[in-house]
Backbone as CSV, one residue per row, in Angstrom:
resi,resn,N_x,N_y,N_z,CA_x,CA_y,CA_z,C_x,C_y,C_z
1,UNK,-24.191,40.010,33.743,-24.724,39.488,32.513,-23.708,39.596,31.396
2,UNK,-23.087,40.806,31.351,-22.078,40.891,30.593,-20.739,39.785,30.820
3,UNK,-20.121,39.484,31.588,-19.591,38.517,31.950,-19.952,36.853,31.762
4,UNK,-21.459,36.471,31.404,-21.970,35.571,30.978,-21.540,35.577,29.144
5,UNK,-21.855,36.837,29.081,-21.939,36.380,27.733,-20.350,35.981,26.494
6,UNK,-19.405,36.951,27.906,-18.141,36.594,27.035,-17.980,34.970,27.684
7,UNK,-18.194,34.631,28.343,-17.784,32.969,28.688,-18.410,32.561,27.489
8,UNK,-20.051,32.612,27.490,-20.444,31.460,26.493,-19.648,31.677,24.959
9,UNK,-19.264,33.143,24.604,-18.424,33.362,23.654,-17.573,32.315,23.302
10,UNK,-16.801,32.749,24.461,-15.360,32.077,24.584,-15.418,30.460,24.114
11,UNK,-16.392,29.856,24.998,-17.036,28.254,24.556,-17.504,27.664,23.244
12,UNK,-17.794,28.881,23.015,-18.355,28.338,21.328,-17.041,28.584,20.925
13,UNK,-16.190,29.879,20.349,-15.213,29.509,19.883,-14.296,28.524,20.220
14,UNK,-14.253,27.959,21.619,-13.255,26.491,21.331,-13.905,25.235,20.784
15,UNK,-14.798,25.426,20.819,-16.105,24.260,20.292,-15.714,24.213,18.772
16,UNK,-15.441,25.517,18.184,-15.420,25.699,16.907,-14.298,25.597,16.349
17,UNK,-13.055,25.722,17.369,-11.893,25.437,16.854,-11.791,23.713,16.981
18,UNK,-12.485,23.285,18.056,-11.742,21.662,18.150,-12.638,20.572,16.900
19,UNK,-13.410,21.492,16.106,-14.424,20.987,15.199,-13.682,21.441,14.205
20,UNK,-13.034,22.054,13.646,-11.981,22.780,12.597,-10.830,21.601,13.314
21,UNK,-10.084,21.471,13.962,-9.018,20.531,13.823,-9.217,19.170,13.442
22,UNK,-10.703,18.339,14.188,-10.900,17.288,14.062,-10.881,16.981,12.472
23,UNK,-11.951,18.255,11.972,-11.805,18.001,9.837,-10.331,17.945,9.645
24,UNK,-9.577,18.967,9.733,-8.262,19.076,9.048,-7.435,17.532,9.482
25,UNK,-7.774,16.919,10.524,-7.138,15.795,11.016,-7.085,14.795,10.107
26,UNK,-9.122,14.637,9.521,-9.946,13.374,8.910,-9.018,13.443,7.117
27,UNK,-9.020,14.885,6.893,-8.495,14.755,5.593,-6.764,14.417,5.180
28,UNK,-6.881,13.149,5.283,-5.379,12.716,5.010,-5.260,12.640,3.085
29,UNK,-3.987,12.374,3.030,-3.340,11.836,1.642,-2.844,10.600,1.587
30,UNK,-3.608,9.975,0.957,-3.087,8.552,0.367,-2.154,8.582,-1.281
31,UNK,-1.096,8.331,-0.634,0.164,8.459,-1.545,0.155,6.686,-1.902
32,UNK,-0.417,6.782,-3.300,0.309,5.411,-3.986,1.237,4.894,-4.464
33,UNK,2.273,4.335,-4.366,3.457,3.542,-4.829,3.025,1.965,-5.627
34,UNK,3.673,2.175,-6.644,3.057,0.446,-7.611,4.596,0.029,-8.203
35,UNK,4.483,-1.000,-8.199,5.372,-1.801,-8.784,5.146,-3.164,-9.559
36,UNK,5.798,-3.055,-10.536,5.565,-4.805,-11.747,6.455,-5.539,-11.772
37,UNK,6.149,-6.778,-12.221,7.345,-7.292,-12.660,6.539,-8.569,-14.159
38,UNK,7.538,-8.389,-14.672,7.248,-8.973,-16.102,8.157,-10.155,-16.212
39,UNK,7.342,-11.446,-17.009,8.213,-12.408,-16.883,7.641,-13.145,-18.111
40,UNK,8.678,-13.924,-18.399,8.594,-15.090,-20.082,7.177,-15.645,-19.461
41,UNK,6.510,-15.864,-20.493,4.676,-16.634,-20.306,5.429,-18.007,-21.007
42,UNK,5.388,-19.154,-20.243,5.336,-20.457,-20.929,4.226,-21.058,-21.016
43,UNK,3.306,-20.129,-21.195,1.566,-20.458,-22.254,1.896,-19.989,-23.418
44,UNK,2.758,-18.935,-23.775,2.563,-17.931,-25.236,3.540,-17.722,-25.560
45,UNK,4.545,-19.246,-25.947,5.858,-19.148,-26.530,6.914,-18.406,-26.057
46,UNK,6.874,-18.323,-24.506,7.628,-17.818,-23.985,7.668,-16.470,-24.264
47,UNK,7.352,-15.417,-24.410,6.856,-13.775,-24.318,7.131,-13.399,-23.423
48,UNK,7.861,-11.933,-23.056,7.718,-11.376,-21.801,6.352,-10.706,-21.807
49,UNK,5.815,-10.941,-20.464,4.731,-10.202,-20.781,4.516,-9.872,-19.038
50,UNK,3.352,-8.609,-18.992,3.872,-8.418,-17.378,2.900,-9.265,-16.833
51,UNK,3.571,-9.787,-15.337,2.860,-11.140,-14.954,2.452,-10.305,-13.820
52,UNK,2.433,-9.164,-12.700,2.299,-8.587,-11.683,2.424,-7.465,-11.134
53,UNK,1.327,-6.417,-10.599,1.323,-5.371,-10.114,1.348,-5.506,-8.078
54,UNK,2.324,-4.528,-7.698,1.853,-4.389,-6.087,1.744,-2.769,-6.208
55,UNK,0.660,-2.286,-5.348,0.626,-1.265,-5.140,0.590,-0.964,-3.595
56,UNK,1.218,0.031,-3.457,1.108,0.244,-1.313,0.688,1.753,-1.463
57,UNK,-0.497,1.437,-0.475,-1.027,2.814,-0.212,-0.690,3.479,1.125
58,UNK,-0.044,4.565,1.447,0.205,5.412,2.610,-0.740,5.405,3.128
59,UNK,-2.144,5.573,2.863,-3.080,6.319,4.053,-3.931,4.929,4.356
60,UNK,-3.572,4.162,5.533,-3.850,2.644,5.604,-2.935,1.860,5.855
61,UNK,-1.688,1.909,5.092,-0.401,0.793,5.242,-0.893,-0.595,4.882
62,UNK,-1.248,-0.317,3.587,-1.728,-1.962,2.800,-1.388,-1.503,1.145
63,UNK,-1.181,-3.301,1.353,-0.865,-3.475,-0.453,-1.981,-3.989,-0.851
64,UNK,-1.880,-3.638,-2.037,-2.520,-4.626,-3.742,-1.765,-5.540,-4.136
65,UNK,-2.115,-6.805,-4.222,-1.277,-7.420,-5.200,-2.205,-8.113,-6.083
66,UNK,-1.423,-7.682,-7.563,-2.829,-8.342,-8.674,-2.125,-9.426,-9.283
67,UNK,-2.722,-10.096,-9.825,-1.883,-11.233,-10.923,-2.454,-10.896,-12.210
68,UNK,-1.614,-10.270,-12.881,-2.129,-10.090,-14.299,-1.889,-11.268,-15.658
69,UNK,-1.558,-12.330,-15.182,-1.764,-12.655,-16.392,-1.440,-14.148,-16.224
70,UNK,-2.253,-15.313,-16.988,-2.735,-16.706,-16.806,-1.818,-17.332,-17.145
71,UNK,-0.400,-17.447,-16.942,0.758,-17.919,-16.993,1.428,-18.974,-15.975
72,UNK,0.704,-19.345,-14.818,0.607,-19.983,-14.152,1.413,-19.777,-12.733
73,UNK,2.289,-18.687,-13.172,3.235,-18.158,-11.625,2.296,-17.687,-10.374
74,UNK,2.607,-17.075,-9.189,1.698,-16.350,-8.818,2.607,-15.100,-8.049
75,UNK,1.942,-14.407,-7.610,2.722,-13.037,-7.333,3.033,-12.768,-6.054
76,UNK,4.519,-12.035,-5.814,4.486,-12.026,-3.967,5.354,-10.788,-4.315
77,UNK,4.358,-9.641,-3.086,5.336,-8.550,-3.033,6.234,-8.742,-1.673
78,UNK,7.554,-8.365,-1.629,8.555,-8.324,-0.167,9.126,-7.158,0.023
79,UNK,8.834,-6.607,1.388,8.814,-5.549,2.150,9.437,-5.514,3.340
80,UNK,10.063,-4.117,3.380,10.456,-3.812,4.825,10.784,-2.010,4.998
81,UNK,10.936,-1.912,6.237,10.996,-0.783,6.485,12.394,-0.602,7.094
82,UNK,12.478,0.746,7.276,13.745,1.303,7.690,13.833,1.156,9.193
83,UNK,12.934,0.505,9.602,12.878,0.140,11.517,13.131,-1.185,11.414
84,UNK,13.429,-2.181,10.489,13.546,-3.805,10.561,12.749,-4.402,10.661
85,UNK,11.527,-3.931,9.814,10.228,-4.741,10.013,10.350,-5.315,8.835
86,UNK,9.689,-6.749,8.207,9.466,-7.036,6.766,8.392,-7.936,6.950
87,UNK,7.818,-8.396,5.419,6.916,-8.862,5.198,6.380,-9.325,3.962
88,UNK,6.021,-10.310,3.507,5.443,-10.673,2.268,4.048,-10.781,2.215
89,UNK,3.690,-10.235,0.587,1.731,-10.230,1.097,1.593,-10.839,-0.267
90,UNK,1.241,-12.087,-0.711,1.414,-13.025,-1.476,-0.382,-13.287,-2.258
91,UNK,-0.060,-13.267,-3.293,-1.355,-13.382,-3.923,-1.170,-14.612,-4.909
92,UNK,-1.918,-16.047,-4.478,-1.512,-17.298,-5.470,-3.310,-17.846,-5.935
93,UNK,-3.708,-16.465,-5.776,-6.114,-16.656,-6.013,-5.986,-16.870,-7.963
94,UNK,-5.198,-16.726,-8.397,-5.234,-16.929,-10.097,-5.158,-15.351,-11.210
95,UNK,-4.882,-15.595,-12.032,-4.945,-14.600,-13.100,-6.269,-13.571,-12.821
96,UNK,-5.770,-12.734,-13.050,-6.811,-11.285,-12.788,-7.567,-11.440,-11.332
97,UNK,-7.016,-11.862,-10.700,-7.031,-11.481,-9.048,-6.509,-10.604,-8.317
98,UNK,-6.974,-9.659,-6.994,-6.723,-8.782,-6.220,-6.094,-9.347,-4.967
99,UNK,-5.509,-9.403,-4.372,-5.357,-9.876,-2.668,-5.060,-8.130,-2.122
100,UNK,-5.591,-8.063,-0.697,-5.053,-6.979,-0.360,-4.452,-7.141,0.969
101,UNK,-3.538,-6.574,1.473,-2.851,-6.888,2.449,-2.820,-5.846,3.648
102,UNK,-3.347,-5.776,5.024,-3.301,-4.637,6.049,-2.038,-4.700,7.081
103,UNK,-1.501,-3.490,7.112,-0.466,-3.587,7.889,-0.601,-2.414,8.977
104,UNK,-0.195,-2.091,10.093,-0.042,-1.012,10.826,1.427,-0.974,10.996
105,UNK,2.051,0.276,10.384,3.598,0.818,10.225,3.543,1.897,10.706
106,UNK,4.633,1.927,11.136,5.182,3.198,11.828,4.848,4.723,10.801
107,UNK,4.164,5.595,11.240,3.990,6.826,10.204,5.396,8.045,9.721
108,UNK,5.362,8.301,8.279,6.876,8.761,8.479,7.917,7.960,8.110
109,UNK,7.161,6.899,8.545,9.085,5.847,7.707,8.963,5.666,7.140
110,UNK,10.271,4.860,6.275,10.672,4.757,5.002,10.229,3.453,4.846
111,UNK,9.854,3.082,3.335,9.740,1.220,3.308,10.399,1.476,1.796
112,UNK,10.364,-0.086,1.532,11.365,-0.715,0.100,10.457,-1.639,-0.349
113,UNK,9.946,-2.030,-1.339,9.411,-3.577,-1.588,10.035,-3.872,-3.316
114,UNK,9.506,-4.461,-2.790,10.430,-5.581,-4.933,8.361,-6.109,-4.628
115,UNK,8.482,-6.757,-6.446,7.464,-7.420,-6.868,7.774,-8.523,-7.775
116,UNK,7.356,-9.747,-6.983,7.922,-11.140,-7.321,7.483,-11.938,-8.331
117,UNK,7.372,-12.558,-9.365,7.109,-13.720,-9.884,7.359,-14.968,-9.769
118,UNK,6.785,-16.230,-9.058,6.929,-17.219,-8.441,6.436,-18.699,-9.152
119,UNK,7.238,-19.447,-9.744,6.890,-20.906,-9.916,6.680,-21.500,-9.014
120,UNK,5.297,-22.265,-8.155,5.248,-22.574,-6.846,6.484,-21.938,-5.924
121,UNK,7.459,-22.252,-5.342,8.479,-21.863,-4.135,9.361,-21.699,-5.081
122,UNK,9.574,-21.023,-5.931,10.855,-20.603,-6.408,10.304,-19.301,-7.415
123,UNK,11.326,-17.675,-7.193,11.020,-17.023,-7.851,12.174,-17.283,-8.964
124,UNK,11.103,-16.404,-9.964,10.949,-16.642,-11.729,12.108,-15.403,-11.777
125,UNK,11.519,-14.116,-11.388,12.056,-13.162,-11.558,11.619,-11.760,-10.826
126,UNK,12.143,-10.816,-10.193,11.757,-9.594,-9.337,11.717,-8.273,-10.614
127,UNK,10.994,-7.266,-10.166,10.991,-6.035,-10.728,12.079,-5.095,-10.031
128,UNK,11.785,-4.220,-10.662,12.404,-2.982,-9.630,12.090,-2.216,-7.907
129,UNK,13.246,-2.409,-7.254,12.805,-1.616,-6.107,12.311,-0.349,-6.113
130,UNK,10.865,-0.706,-4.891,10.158,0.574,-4.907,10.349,1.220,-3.665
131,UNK,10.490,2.566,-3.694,10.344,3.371,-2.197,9.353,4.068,-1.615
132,UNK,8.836,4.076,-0.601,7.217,4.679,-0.254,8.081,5.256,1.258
133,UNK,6.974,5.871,1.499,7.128,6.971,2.929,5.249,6.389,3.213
134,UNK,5.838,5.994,4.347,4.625,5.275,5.128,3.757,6.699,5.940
């Protein structure tokens, strides 16, 4: 009997440990990276004003791309990683619009993206390069 009872012991504590790893697993960090880019408005006398946000979230491997402002461009973020992957996730839905973009990337690597401003097929002007850890 004594021998019964250290087994079932033993069982619950791995029960209890593989229920303690599975939580510590579920709770990840989503690390955000954003990037703009600002460009002359030829609605408002030519103004710089910012025309576009991308944001990439780590926990997921997807962007935001918003269009901030009714200037008529539309917004494209361009991406790649340090394995030779790339990609554009292009948002042309209008002023104060969201597009979101899903990707599955390698975990751990490195990526780069710029954030575009676009007159139909021709960009206006890029922001600054951004760096994220996927």
């Amino acid at each position: 009997m004594k021998a019964m009872r250290t087994i079932v012991a033993a069982g619950a504590t791995l029960a209890v440990l593989g229920t303690t790893a599975g939580v510590a697993n579920a709770a990840t960090t989503d690390t955000v990276t954003c990037g703009t880019v600002s460009a002359q408005d030829p609605t408002d006398g030519w103004e710089v004003k910012l025309a576009g946000t991308a944001c990439f979230h780590s926990d997921g491997d997807w962007f935001s791309v918003t269009d901030e402002n009714s200037d008529g461009y539309h917004i494209e973020v361009h991406w790649q990683t340090n394995y030779d992957r790339q990609g554009i996730c292009k948002n042309s839905s209008g002023a104060g619009t969201k597009v979101t973009c899903n990707y599955d990337m390698a975990e751990g690597a490195s990526l780069l993206f710029t954030v575009y401003a676009y007159d139909n097929a021709w960009p206006i002007m890029g922001g600054a390069e951004k760096r994220a850890t996927i």
